[in-house]
TORSE-217241 format. One record per atom (N, C-alpha, C): residue in one letter; atom name; y, x, z. Coordinates in nm, 4 decimals. Each point is the difference from the previous one (the first is absolute). Example, Ala and Ser with C-alpha at 12.3 -4.5 7.8 and 13.67 -1.06 7.14 Angstrom:
! TORSE-217241
baza->A gumi->N Y->-0.5690 X->1.3190 Z->0.7800
baza->A gumi->CA Y->0.1190 X->-0.0890 Z->0.0000
baza->A gumi->C Y->0.1200 X->0.0900 Z->0.0000
baza->S gumi->N Y->0.1050 X->-0.0350 Z->-0.0720
baza->S gumi->CA Y->0.1190 X->0.0820 Z->0.0060
baza->S gumi->C Y->0.1090 X->-0.0770 Z->0.0730
This chain:
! TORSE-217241
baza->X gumi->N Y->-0.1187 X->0.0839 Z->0.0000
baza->X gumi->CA Y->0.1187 X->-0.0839 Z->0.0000
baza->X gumi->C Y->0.1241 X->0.0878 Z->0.0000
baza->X gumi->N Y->0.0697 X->-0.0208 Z->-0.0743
baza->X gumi->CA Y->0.1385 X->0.0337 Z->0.0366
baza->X gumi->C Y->0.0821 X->0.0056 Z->0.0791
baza->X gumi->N Y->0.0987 X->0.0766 Z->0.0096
baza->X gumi->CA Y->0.1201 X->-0.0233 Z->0.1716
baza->X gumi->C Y->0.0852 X->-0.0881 Z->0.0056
baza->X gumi->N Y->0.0391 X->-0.0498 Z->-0.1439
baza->X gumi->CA Y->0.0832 X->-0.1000 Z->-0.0338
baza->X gumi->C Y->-0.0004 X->-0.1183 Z->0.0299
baza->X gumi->N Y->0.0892 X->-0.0594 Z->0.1154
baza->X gumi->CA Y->-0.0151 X->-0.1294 Z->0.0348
baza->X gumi->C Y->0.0749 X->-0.0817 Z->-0.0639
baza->X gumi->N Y->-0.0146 X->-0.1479 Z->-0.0092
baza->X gumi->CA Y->0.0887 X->-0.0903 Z->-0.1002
baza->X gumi->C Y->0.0188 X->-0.1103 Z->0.1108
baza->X gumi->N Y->0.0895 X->-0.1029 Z->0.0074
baza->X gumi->CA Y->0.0249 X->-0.0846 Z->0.0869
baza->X gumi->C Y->-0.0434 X->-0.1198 Z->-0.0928
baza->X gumi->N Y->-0.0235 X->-0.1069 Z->0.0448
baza->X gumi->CA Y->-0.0295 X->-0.1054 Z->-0.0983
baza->X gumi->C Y->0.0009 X->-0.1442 Z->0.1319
baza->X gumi->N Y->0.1452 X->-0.0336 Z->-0.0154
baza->X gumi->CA Y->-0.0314 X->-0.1394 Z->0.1314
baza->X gumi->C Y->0.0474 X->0.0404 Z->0.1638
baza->X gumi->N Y->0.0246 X->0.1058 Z->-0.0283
baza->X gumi->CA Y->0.0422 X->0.0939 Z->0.1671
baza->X gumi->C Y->-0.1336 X->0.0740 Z->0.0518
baza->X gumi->N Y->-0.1107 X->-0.0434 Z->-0.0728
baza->X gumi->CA Y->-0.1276 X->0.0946 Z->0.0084
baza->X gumi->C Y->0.0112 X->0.1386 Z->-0.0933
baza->X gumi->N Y->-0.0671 X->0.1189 Z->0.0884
baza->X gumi->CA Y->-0.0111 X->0.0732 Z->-0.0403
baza->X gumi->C Y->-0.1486 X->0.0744 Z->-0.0408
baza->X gumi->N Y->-0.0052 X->0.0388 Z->-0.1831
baza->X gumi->CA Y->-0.0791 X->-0.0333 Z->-0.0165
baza->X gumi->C Y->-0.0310 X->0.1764 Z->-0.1098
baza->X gumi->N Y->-0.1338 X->0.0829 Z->-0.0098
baza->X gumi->CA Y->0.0133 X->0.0949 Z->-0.0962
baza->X gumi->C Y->0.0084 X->-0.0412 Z->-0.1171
baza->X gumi->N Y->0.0501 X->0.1075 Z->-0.0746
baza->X gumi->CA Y->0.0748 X->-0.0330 Z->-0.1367
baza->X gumi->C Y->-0.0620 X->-0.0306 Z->-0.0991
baza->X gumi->N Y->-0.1727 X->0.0359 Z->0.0344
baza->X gumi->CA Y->-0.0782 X->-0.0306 Z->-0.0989
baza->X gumi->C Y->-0.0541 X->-0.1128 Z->-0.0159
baza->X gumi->N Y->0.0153 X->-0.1133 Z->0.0772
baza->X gumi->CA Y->0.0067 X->-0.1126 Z->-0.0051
baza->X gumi->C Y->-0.0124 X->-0.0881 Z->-0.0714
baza->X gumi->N Y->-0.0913 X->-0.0446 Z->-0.0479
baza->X gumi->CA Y->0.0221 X->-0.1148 Z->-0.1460
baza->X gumi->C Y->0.1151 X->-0.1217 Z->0.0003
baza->X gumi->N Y->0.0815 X->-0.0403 Z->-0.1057
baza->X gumi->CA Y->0.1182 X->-0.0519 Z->-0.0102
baza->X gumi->C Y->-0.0747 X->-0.1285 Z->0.0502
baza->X gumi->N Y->-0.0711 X->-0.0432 Z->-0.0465
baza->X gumi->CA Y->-0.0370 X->-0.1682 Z->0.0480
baza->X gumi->C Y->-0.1927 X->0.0170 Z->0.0667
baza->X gumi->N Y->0.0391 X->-0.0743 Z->0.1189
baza->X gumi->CA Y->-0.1532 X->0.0342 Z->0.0793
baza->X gumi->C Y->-0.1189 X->-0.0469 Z->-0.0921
baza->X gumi->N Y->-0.0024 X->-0.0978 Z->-0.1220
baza->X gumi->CA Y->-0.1231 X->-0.0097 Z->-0.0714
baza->X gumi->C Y->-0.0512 X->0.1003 Z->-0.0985
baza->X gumi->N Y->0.0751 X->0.1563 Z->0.0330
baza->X gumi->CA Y->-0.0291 X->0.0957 Z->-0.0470
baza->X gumi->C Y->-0.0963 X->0.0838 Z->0.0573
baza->X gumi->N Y->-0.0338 X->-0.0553 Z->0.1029
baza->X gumi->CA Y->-0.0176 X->0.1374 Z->0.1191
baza->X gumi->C Y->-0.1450 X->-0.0455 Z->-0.0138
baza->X gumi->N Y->-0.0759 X->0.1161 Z->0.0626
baza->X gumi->CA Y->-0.1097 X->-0.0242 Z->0.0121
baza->X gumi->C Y->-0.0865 X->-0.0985 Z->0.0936
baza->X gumi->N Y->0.1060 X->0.0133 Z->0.1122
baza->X gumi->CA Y->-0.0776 X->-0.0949 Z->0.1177
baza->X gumi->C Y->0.0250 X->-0.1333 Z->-0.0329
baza->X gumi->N Y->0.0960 X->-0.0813 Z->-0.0851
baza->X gumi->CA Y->0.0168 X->-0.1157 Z->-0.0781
baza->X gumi->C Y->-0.1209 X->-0.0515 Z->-0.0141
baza->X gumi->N Y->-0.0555 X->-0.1488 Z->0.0561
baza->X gumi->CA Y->-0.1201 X->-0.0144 Z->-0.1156
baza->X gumi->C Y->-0.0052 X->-0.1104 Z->-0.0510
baza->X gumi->N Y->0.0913 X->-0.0855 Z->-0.0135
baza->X gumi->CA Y->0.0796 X->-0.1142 Z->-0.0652
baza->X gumi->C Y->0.1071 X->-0.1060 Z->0.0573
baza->X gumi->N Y->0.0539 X->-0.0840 Z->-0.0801
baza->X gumi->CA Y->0.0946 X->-0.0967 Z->0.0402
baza->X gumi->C Y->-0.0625 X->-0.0498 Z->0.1317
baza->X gumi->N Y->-0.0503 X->-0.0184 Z->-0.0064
baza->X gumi->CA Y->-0.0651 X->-0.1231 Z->0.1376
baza->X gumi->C Y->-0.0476 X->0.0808 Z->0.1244
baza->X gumi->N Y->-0.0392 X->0.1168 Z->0.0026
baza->X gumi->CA Y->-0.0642 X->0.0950 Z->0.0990
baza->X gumi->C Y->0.1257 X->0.0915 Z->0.0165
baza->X gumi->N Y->0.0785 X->0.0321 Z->-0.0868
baza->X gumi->CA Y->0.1454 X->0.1086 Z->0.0240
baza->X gumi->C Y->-0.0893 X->0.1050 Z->0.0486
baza->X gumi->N Y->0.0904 X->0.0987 Z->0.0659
baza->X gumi->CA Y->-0.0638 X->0.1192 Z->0.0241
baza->X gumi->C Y->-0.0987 X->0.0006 Z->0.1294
baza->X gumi->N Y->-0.1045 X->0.1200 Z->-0.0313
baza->X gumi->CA Y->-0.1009 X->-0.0216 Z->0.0963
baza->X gumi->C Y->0.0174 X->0.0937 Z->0.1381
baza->X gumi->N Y->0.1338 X->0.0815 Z->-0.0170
baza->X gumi->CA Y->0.0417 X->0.0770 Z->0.1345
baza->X gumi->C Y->0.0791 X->-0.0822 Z->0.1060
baza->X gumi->N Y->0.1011 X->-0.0899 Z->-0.0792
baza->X gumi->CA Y->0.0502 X->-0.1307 Z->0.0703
baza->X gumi->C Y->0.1769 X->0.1048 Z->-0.0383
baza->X gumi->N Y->0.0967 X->-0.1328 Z->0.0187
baza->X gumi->CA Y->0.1053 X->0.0916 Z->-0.0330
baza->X gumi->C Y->0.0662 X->0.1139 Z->0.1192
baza->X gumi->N Y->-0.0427 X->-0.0292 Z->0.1141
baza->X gumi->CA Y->-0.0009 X->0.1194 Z->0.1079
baza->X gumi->C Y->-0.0205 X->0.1211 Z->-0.0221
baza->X gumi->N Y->-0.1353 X->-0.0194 Z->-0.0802
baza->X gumi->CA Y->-0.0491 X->0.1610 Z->0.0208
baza->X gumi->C Y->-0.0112 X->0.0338 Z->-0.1382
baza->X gumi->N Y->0.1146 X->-0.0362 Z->-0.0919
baza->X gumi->CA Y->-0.0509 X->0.0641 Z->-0.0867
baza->X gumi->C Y->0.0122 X->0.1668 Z->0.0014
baza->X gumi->N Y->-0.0971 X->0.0082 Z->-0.1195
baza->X gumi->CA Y->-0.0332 X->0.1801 Z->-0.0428
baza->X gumi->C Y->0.1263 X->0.0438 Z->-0.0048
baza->X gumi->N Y->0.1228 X->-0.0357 Z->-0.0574
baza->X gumi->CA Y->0.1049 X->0.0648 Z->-0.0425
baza->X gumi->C Y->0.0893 X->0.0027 Z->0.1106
baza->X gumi->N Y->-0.0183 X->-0.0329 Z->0.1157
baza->X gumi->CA Y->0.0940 X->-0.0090 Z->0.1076
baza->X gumi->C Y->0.0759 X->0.1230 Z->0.0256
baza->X gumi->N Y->0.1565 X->0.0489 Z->0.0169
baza->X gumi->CA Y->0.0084 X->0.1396 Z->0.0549
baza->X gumi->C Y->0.0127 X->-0.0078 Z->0.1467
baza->X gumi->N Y->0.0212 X->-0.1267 Z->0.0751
baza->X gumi->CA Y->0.0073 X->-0.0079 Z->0.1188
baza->X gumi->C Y->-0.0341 X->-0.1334 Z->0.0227
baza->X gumi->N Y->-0.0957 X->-0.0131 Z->0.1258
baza->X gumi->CA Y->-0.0439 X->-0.1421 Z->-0.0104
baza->X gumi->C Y->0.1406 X->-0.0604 Z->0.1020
baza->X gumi->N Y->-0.0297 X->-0.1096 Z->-0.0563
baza->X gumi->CA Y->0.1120 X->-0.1018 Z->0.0858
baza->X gumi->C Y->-0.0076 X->-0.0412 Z->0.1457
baza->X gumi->N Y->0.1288 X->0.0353 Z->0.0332
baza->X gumi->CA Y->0.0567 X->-0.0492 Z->0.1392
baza->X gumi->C Y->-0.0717 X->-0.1232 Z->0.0662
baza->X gumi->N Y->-0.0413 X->-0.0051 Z->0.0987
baza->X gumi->CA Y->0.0212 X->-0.1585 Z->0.0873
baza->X gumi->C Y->0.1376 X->-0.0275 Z->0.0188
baza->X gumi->N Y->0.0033 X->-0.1219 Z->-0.0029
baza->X gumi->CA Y->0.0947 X->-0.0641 Z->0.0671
baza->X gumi->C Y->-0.0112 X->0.0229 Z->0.1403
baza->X gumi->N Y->0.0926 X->0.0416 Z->0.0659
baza->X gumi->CA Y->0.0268 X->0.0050 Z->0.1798
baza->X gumi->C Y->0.0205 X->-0.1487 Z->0.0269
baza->X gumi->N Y->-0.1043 X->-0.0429 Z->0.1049
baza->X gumi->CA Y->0.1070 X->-0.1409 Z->0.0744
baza->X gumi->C Y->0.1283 X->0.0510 Z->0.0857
baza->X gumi->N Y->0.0195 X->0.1062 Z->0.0367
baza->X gumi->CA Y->0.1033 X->0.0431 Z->0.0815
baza->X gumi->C Y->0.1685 X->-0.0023 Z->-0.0827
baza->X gumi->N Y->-0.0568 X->0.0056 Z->-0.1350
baza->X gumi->CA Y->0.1425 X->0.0359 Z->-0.1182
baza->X gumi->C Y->0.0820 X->-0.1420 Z->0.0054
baza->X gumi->N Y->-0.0410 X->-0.1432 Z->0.0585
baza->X gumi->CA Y->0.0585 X->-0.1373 Z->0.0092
baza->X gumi->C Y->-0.0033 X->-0.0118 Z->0.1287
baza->X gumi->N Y->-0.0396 X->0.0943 Z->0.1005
baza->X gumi->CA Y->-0.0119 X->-0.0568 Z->0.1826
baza->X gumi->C Y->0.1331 X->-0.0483 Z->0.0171
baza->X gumi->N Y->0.0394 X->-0.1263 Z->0.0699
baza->X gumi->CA Y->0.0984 X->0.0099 Z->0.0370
baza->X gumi->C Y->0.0733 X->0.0311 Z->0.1266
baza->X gumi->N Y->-0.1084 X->0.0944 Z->0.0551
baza->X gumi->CA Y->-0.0021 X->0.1011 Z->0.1498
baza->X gumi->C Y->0.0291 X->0.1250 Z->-0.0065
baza->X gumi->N Y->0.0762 X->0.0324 Z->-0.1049
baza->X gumi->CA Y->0.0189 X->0.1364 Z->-0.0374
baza->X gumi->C Y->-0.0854 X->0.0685 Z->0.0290
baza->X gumi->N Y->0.0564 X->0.1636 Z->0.0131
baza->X gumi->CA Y->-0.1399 X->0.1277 Z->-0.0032
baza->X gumi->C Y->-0.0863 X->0.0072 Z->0.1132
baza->X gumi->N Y->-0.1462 X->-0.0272 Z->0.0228
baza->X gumi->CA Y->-0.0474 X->-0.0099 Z->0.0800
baza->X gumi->C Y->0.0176 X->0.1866 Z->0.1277
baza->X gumi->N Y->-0.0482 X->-0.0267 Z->0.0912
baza->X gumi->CA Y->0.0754 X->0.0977 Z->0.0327
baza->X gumi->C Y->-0.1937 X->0.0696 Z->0.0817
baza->X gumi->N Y->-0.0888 X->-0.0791 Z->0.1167
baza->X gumi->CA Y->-0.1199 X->0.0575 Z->-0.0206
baza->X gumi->C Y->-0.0720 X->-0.1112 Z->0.0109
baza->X gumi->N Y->0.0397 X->-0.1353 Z->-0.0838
baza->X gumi->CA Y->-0.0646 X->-0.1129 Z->0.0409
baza->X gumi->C Y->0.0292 X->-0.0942 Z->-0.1035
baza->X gumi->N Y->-0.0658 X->-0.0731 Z->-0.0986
baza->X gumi->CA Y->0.0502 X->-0.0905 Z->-0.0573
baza->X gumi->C Y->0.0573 X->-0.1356 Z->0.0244
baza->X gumi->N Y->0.0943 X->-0.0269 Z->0.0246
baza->X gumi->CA Y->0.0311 X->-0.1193 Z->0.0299
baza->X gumi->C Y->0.0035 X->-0.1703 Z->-0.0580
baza->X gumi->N Y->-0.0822 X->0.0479 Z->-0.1161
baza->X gumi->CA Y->-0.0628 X->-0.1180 Z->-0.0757
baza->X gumi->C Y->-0.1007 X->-0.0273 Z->0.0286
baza->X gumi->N Y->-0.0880 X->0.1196 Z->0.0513
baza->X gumi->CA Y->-0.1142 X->-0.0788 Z->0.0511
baza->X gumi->C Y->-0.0172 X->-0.0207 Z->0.1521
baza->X gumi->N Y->0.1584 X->0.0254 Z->0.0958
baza->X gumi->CA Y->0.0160 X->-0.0171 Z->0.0967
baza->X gumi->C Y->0.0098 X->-0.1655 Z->-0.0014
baza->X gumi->N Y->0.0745 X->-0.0480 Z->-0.0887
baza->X gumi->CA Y->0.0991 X->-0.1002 Z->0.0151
baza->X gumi->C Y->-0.1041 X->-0.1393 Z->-0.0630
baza->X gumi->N Y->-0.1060 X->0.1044 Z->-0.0912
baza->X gumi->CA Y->-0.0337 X->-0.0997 Z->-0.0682
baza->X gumi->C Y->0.0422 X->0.0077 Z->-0.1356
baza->X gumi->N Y->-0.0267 X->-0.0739 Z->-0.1284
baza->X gumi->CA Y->0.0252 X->-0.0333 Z->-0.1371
baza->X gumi->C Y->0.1561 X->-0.0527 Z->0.0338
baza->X gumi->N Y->-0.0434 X->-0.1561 Z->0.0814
baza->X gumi->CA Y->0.1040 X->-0.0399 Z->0.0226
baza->X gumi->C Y->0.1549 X->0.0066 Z->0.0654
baza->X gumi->N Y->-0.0526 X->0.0902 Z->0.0416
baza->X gumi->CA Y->0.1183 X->0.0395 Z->0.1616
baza->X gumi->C Y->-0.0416 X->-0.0594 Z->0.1331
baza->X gumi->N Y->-0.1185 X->-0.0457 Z->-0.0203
baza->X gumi->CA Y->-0.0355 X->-0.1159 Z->0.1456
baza->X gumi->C Y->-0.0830 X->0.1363 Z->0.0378
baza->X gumi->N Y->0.0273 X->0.0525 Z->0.1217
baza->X gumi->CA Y->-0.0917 X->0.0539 Z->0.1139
baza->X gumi->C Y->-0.1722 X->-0.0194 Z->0.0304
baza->X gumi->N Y->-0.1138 X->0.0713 Z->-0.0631
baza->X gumi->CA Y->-0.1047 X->-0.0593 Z->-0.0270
baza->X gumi->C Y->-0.0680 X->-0.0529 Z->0.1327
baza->X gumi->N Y->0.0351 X->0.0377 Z->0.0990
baza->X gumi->CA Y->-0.0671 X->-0.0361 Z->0.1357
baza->X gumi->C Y->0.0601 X->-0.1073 Z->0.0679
baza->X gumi->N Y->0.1014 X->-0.0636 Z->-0.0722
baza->X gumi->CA Y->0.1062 X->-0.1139 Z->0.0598
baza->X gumi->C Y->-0.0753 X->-0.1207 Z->-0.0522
């Protein structure tokens, strides 16, 4: 593979990459799409982030304790 990365979507992806995924080898038709799943594909240069639940807390930065799962989903106190 090459060093050359290409962006395509805010994913980052090597350059050798086929332009449209029904090129690729792991493709194995319309109805099945690819057989790596679009996560993992082969061409990945970095696999993708989770989402943090902490990036929407509205408890700001936890400090040595989460306070969402202090409080609950809801904000209601789970032992109340």
């Amino acid at each position: 593979m090459s060093n050359d990365i290409i962006m395509i979507d805010g994913v980052r992806y090597h350059a050798d990459r086929p332009k449209d995924c029904r090129n690729c080898f792991f493709f194995k038709n319309r109805k099945k799409g690819c057989s790596l799943g679009k996560g993992n594909c082969y061409y990945l240069a970095q696999s993708p982030k989770a989402v943090s639940p902490c990036k929407t807390c509205p408890y700001g930065p936890c400090i040595s304790f989460c306070m969402r799962k202090v409080l609950g989903e809801k904000g209601v106190p789970k032992n109340a």
